[in-house]
Structures are given as structure tokens and as C-alpha cells.
N, C-alpha and C positions, 0 to 999 in steps of 0.2 A: 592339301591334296587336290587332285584333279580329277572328276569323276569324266569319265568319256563310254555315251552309250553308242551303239550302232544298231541303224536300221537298215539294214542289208547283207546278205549274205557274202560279199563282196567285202564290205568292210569288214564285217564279224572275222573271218578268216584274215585280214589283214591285223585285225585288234589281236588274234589271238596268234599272230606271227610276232608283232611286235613285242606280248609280255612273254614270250618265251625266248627272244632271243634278247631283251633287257630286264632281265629278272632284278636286278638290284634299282630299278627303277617302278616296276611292279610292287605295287602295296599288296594287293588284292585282284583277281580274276571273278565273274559272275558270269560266263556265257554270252552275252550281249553287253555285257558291260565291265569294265575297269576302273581301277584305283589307282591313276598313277602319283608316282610323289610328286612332291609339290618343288619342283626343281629345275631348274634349268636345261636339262635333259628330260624331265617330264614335261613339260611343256613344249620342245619340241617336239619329241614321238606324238603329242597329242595335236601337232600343229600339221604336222604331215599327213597323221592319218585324215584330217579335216579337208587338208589341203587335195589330197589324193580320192576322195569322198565328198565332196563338200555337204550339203547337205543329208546325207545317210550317217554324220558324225554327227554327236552335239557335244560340246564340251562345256562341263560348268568345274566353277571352284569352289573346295567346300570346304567347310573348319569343322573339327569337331565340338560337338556339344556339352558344355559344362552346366550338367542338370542343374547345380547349385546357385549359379549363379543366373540362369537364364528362363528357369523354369519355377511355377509361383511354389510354394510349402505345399498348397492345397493337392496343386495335379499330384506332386511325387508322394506323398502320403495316401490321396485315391490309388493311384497307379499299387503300392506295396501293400495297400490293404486288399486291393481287389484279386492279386494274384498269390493271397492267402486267405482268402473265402474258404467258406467251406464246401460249397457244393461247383465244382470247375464248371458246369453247363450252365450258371447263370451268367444272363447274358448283364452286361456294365448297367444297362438302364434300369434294370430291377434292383440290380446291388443297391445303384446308389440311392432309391428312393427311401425317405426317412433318416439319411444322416446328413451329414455336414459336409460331405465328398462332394464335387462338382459335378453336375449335368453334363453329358456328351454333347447337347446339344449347346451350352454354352459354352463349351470347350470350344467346340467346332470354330465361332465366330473369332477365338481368341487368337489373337498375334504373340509369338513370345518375345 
């Protein structure tokens, strides 16, 4: 997929022309930003609006994420245990002191 943000009002209104008159091209709409597929005609729309904006566009390409394979046991087991705590207003840093769940702050440094 294509992600294409805009920073201008200019552009925004041209993004948001574009995924309504290419809806089978449109993944996803965000206000300032879009999904477009990852296609050959998404890649154009996403060329012209660059082109027609240059700089007020930014285009990047993105793949989705396979937690399984990309992400360690540790984080996805913190991440499922933390959002079945018990009390929702504890914040991650308290949760995890005393178990075997990772630090945020050594998370923070980690590349996946």
C-alpha cells in the first residue's frame, strides 16, 4: 500500500478529490492522509498529487505487519497481558514492574 500524507490545505482538498473519484483505488481515507493500493494506478494518483504539491505531499510505502513473525513472544504477550490488567488506569511502567514483561524503556531502543 501507499501511504500519502498532506500538509496543506491545497493538497488535502486535492487528496480528498482524488479518493472520491478513485474509490477502488482508495484503501482507506484519514483527513490528511490516505491508503492508497499498492498499484499501478495508486502509484500514479500518489505521483501526481506529489507532482502537483511537491513538497506538501509525502509519500511512503508500507506493508503490513506480521506480529508473529516480526515482533519478539515477549512484546506480544506484554502487549495481551497489559490490556487485561486489572485496573485500565495503570499506566505500562507500573504494570510491568516485578514480572517478566519488558520495560518501555527498553522497548523504546528496540528495532523490530
Amino acid at each position: 500500500m501507499l501511504l500519502l500524507v498532506t500538509y496543506s490545505r491545497e493538497a488535502r482538498n486535492s487528496l480528498r478529490n482524488i479518493c472520491r473519484s478513485h474509490e477502488a483505488a482508495t484503501v482507506r481515507r484519514f483527513g490528511r492522509a490516505a491508503l492508497l493500493a499498492g498499484t499501478e494506478l495508486g502509484a500514479f494518483l500518489a505521483l501526481r498529487l506529489r507532482e502537483k504539491h511537491g513538497g506538501d505531499v509525502q509519500v511512503e510505502r508500507t506493508r503490513p505487519l506480521n506480529e508473529f513473525e516480526e515482533v519478539p513472544t515477549s512484546v506480544r504477550e506484554a502487549a495481551s497481558a497489559y490490556e487485561s490488567r486489572d485496573s485500565p488506569s495503570t499506566p505500562y511502567a507500573k504494570f510491568a514492574v516485578g514480572t517478566d514483561h519488558p520495560e518501555a524503556a527498553a522497548m523504546e531502543g528496540q528495532e523490530l
